[in-house]
C-alpha positions in Angstrom: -79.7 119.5 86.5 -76.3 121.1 85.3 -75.0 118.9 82.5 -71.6 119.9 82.0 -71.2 116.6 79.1 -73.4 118.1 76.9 -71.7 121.7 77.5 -68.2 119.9 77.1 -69.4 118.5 73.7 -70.5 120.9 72.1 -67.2 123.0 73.2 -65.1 120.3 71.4 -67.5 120.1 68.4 -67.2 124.0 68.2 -63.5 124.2 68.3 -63.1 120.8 66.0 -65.3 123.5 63.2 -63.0 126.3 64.4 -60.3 125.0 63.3 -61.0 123.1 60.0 -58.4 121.4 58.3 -55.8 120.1 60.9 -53.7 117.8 58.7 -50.3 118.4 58.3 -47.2 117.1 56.5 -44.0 115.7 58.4 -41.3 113.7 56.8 -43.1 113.3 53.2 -46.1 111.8 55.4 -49.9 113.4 56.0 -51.2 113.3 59.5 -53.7 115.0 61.5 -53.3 116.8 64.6 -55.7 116.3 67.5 -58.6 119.6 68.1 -59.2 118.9 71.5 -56.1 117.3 74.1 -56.0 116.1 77.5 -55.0 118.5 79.3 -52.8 116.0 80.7 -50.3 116.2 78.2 -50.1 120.1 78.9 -49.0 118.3 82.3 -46.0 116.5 80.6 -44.9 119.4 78.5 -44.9 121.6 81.8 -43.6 119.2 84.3 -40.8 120.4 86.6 -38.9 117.2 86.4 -35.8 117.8 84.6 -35.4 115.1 81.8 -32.1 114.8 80.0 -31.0 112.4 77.3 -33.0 109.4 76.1 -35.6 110.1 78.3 -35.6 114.1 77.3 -35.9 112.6 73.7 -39.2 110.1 74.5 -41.0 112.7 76.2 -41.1 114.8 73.5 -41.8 111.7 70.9 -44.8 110.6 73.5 -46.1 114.2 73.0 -46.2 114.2 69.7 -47.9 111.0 69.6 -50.4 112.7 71.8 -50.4 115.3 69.4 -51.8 113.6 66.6 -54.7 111.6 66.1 -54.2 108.3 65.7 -56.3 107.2 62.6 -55.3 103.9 60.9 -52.1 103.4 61.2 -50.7 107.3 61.7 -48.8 106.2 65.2 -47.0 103.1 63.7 -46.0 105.7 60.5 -44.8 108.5 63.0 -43.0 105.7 64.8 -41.6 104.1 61.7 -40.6 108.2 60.0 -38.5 108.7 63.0 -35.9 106.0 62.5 -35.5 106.5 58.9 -31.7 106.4 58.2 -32.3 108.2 54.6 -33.5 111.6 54.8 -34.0 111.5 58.8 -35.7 113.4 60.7 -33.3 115.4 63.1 -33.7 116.5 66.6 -34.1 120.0 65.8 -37.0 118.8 63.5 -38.8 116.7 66.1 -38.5 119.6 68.9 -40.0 121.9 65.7 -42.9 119.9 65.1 -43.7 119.3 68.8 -44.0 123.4 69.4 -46.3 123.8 66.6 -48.2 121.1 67.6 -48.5 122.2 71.3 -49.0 125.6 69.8 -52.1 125.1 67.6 -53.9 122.1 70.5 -53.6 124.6 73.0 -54.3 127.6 71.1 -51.4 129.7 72.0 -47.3 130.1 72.1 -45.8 127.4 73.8 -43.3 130.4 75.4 -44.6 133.5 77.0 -44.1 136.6 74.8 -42.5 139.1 76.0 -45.2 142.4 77.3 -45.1 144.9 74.5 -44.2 148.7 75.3 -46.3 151.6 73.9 -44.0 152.9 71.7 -39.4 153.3 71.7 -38.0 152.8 75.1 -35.3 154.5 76.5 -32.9 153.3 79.0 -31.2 156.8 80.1 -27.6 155.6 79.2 -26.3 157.4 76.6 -24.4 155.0 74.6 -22.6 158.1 72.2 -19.7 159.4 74.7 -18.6 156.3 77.2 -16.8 153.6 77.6 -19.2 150.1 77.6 -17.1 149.2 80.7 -18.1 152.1 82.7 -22.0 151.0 83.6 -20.4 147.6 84.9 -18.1 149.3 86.9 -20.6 151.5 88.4 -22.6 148.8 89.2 -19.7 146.6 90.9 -18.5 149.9 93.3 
């Protein structure tokens, strides 16, 4: 009998070693970040829903929390870092942490790269002798 638990396990225990320490510092506070996620918060991050405003800013605070593992009390802290007044943590910092965090669970760049070239590319417009207009113009006629 095929016993996928057993194979599943020992994945997660192999990548948990892979990837040693997974603490982390945010906001003067040490947490861990989880080795192996549900791939259903891949399904959040990726949904096709457009999300705007409060509910744009709770998704990406319920990732996080998903994110990290939840030993003690490290949800409550998260929860209670986040509405600090005094030093406190900004948007652009919670978006910041979320990538990283996405980016080391899942073990790649949350956006695609872009497909490198073997070496200079050229266009064939010679940028030296015309006018930037011109190209547009061609392309309008």
């Amino acid at each position: 009998m095929k016993n996928y638990d057993q194979e599943r396990a020992e994945r997660h225990a192999e990548r948990v070693k892979a990837l040693g320490d997974r603490s982390f510092t945010f906001g003067g506070e040490l947490f861990t970040y989880e080795a192996n996620v549900s791939y259903d918060v891949l399904r959040n991050l990726t949904s096709e829903v457009p999300l705007a405003g409060q509910a744009y800013i709770d998704a990406i605070e319920t990732n996080v929390l998903s994110l990290i593992e939840d030993d003690g009390d490290a949800h409550k802290r998260f929860l209670k870092l986040v509405k600090r007044r005094k030093d406190p943590i900004t948007f652009d910092d919670l978006q910041n942490l979320c990538t990283g965090l996405v980016e080391q669970a899942f073990s790649r760049p949350l956006e695609a790269s872009l497909p490198s070239t073997d070496g200079p590319e050229t266009t064939g417009t010679d940028l030296t002798g015309s006018s930037s207009t011109e190209p547009a113009e061609a392309l309008v006629a």
